[in-house]
N, CA, C and O atoms as a GROMACS GRO file, in nm:
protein
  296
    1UNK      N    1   0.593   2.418  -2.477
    1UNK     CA    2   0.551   2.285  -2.520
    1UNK      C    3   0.457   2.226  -2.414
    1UNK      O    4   0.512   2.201  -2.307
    2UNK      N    5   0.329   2.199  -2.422
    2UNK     CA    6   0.258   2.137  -2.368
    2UNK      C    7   0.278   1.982  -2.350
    2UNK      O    8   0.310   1.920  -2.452
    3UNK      N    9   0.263   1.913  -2.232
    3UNK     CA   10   0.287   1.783  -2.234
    3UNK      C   11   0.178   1.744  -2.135
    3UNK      O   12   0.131   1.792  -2.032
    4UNK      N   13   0.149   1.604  -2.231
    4UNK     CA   14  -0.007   1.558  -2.206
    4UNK      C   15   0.005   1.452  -2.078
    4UNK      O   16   0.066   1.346  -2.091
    5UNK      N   17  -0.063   1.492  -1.946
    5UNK     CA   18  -0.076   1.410  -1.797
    5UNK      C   19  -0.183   1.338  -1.807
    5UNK      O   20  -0.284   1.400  -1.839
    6UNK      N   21  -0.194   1.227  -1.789
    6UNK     CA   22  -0.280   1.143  -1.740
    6UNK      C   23  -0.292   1.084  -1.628
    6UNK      O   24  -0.214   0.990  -1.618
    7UNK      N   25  -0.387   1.109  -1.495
    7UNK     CA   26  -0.384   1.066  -1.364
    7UNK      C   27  -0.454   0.955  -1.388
    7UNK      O   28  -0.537   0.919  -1.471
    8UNK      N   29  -0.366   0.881  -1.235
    8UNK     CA   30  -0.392   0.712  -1.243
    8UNK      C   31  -0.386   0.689  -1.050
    8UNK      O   32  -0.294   0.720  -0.975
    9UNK      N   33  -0.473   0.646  -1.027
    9UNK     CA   34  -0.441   0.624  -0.893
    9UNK      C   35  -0.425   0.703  -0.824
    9UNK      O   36  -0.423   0.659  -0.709
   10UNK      N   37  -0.405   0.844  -0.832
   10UNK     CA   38  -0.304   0.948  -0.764
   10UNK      C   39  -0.213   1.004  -0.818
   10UNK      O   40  -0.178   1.120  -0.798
   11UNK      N   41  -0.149   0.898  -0.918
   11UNK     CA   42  -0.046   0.949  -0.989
   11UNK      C   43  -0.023   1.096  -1.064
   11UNK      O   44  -0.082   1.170  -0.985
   12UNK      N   45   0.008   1.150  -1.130
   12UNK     CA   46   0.039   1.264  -1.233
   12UNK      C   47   0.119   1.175  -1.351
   12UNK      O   48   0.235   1.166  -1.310
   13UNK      N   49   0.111   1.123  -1.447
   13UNK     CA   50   0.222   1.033  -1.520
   13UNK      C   51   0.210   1.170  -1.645
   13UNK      O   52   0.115   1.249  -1.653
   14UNK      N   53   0.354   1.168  -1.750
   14UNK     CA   54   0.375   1.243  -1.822
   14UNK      C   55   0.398   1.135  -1.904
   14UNK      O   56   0.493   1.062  -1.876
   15UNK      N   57   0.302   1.100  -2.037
   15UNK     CA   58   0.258   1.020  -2.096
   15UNK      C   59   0.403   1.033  -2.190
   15UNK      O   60   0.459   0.924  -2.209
   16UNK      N   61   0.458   1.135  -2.241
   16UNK     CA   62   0.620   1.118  -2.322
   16UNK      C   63   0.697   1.066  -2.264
   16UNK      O   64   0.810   1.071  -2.313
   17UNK      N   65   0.684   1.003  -2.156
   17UNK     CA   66   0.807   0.935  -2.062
   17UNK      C   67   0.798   0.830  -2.048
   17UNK      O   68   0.888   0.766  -1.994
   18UNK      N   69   0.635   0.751  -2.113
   18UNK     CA   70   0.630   0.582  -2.083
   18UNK      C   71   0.681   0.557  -2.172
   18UNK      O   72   0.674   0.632  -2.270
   19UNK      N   73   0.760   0.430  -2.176
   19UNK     CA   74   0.839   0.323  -2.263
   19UNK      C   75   0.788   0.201  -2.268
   19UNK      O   76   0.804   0.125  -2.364
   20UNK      N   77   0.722   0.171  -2.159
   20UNK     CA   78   0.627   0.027  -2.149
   20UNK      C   79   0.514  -0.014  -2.150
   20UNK      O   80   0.564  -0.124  -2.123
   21UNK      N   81   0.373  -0.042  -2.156
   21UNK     CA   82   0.294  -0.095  -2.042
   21UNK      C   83   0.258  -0.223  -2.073
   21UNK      O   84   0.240  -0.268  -2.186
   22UNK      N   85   0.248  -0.288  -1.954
   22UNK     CA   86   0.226  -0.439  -1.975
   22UNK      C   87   0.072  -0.468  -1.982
   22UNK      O   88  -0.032  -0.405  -1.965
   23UNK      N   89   0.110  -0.601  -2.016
   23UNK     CA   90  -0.038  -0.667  -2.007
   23UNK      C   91  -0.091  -0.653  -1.861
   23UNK      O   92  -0.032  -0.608  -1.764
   24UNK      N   93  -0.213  -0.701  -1.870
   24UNK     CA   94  -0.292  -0.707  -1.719
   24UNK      C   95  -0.250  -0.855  -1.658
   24UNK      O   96  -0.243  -0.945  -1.742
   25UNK      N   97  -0.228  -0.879  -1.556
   25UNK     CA   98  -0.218  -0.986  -1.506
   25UNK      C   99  -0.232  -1.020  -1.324
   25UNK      O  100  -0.256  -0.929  -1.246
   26UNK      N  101  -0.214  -1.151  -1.284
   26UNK     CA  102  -0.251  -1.164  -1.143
   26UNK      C  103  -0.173  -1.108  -1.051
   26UNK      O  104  -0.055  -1.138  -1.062
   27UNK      N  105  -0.201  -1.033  -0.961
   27UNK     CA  106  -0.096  -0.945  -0.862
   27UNK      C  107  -0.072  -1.038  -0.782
   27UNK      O  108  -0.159  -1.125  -0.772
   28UNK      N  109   0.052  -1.051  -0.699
   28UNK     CA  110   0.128  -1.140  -0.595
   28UNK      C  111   0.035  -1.139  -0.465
   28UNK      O  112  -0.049  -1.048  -0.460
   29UNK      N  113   0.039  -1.214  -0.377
   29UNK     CA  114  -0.069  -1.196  -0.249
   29UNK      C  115  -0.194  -1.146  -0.263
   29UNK      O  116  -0.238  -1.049  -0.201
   30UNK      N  117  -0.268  -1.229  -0.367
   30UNK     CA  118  -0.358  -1.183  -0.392
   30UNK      C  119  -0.450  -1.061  -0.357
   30UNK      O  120  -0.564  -1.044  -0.313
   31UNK      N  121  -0.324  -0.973  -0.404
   31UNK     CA  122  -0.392  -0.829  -0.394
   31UNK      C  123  -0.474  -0.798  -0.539
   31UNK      O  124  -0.515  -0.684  -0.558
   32UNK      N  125  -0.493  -0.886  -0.623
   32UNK     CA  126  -0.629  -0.873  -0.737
   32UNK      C  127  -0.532  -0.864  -0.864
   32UNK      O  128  -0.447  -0.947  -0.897
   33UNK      N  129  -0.567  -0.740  -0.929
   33UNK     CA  130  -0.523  -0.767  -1.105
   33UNK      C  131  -0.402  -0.672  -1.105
   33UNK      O  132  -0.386  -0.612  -1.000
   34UNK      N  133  -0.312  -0.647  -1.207
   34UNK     CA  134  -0.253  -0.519  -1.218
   34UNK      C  135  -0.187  -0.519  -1.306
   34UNK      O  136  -0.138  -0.628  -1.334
   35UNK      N  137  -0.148  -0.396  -1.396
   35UNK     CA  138  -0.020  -0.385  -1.509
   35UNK      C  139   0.058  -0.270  -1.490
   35UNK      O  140   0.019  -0.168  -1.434
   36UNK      N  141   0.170  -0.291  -1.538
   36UNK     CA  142   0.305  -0.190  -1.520
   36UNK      C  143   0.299  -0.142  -1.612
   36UNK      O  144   0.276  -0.194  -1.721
   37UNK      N  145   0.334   0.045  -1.573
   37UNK     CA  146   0.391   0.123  -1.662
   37UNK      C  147   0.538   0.138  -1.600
   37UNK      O  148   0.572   0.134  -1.482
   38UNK      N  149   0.631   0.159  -1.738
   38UNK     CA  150   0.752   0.153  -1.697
   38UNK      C  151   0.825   0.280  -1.826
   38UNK      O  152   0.826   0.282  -1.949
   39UNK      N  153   0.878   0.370  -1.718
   39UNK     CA  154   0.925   0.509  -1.778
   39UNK      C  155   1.103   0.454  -1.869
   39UNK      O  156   1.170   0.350  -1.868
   40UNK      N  157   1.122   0.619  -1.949
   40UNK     CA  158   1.260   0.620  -2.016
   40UNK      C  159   1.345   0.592  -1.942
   40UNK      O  160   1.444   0.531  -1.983
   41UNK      N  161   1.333   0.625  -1.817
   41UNK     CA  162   1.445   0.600  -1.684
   41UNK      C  163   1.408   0.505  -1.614
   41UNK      O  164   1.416   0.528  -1.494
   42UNK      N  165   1.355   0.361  -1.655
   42UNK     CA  166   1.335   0.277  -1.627
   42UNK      C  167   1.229   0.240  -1.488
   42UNK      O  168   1.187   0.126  -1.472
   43UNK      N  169   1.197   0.350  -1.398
   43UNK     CA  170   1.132   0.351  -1.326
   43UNK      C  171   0.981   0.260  -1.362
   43UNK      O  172   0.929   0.260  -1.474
   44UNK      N  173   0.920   0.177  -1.226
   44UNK     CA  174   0.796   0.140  -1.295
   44UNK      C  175   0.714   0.132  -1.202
   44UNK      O  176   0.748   0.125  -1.083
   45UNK      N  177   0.567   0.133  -1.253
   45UNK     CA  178   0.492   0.186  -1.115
   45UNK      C  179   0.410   0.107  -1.150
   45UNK      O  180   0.371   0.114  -1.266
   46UNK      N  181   0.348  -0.005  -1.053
   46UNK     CA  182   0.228  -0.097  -1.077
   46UNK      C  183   0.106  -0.042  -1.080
   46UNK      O  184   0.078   0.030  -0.984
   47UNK      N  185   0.061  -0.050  -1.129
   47UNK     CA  186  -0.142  -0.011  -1.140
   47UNK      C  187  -0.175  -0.139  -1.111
   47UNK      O  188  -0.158  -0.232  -1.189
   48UNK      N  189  -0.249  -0.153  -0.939
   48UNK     CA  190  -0.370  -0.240  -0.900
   48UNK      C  191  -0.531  -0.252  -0.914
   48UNK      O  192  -0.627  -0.177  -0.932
   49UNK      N  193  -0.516  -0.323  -0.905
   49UNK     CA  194  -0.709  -0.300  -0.927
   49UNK      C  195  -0.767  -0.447  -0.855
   49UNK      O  196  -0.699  -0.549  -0.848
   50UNK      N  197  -0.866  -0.438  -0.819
   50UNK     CA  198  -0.973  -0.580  -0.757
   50UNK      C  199  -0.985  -0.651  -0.836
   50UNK      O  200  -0.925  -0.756  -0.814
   51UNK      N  201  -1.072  -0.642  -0.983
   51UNK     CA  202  -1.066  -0.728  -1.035
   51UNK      C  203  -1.044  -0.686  -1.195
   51UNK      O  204  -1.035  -0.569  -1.232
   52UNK      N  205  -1.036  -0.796  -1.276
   52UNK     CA  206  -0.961  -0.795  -1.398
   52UNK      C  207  -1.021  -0.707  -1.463
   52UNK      O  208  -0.948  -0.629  -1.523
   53UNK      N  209  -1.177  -0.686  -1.474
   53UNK     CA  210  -1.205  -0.606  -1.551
   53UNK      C  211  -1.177  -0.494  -1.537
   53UNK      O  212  -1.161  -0.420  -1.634
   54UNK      N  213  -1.165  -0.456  -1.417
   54UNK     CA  214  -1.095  -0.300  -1.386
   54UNK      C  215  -0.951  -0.274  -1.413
   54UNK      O  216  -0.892  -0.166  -1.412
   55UNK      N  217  -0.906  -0.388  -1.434
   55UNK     CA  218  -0.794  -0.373  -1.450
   55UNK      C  219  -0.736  -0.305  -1.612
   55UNK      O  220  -0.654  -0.218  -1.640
   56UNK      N  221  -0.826  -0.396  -1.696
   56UNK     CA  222  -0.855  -0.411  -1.825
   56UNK      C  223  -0.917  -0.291  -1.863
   56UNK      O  224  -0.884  -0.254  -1.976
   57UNK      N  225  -0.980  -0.234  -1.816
   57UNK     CA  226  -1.106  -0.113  -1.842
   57UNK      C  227  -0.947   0.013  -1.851
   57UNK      O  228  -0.897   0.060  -1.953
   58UNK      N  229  -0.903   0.037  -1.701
   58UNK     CA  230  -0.798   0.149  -1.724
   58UNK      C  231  -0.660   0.109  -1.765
   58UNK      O  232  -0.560   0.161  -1.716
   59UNK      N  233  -0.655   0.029  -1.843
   59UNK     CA  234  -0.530  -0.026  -1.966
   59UNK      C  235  -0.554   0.071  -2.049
   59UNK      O  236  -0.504   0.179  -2.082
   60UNK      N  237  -0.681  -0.020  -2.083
   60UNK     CA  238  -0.731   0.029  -2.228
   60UNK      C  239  -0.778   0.208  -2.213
   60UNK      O  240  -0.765   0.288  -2.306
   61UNK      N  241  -0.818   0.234  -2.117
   61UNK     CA  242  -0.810   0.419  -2.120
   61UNK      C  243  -0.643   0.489  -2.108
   61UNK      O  244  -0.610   0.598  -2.153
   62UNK      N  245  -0.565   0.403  -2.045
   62UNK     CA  246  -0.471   0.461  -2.045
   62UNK      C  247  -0.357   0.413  -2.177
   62UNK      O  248  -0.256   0.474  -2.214
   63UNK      N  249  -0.405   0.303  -2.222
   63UNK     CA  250  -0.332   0.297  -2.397
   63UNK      C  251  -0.393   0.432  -2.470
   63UNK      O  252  -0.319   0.506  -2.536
   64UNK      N  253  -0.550   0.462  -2.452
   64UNK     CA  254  -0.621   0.564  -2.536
   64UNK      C  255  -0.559   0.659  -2.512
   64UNK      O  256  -0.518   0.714  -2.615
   65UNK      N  257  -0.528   0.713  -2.412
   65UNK     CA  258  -0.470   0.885  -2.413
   65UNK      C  259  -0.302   0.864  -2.424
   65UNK      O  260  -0.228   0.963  -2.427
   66UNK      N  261  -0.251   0.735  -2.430
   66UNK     CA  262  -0.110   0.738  -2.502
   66UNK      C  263  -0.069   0.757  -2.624
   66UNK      O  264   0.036   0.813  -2.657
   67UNK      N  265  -0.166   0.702  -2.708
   67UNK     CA  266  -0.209   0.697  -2.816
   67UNK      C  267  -0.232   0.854  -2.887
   67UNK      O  268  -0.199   0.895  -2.998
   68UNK      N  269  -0.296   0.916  -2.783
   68UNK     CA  270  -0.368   1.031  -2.797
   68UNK      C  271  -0.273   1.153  -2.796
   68UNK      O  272  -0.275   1.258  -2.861
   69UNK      N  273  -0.193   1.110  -2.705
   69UNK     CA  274  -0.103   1.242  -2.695
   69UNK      C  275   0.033   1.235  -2.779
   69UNK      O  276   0.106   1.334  -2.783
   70UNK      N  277   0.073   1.081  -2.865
   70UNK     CA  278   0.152   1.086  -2.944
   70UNK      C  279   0.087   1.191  -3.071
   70UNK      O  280   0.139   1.282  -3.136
   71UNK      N  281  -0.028   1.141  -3.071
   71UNK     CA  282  -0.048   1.194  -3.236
   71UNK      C  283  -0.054   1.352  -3.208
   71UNK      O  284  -0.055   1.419  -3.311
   72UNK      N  285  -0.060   1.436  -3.069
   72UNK     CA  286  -0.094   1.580  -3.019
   72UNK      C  287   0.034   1.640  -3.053
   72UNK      O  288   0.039   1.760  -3.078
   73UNK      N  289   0.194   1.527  -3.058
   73UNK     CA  290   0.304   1.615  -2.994
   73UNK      C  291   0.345   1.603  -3.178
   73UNK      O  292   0.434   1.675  -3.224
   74UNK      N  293   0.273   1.511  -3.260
   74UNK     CA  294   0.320   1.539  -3.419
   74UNK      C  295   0.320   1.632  -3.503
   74UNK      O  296   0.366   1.613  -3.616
   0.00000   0.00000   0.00000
């Protein structure tokens, strides 16, 4: 069974294991923008970014290949 990775930051994420991702929003100490992915095992890993649009830009690529690899494993 093939299972579809999408790198983020460094990461390796195994896209069958997200359960969450949030909206984009303002990071604490103004360290800039960021949204959470949050796994079956509740684990969650912030994605930062400078500014919103970057933030917004790899949402929306990383909704696309979630998206992408549901309809792969049907």
């Amino acid at each position: 069974m093939h299972k579809a990775i999408y790198e983020l930051q460094g990461f390796a994420i195994v896209l069958d294991k997200v359960a969450l991702v949030s909206r984009v929003f303002a990071a604490n100490n103004n360290e800039g923008y960021q949204f959470n992915i949050t796994f079956s095992n509740e684990l969650r890993l912030p994605a930062k970014f400078p500014t919103r649009s970057e933030a917004d830009l790899e949402r929306q690529l990383f909704l696309k290949a979630l998206k992408g690899s549901q309809g792969a494993s049907e």
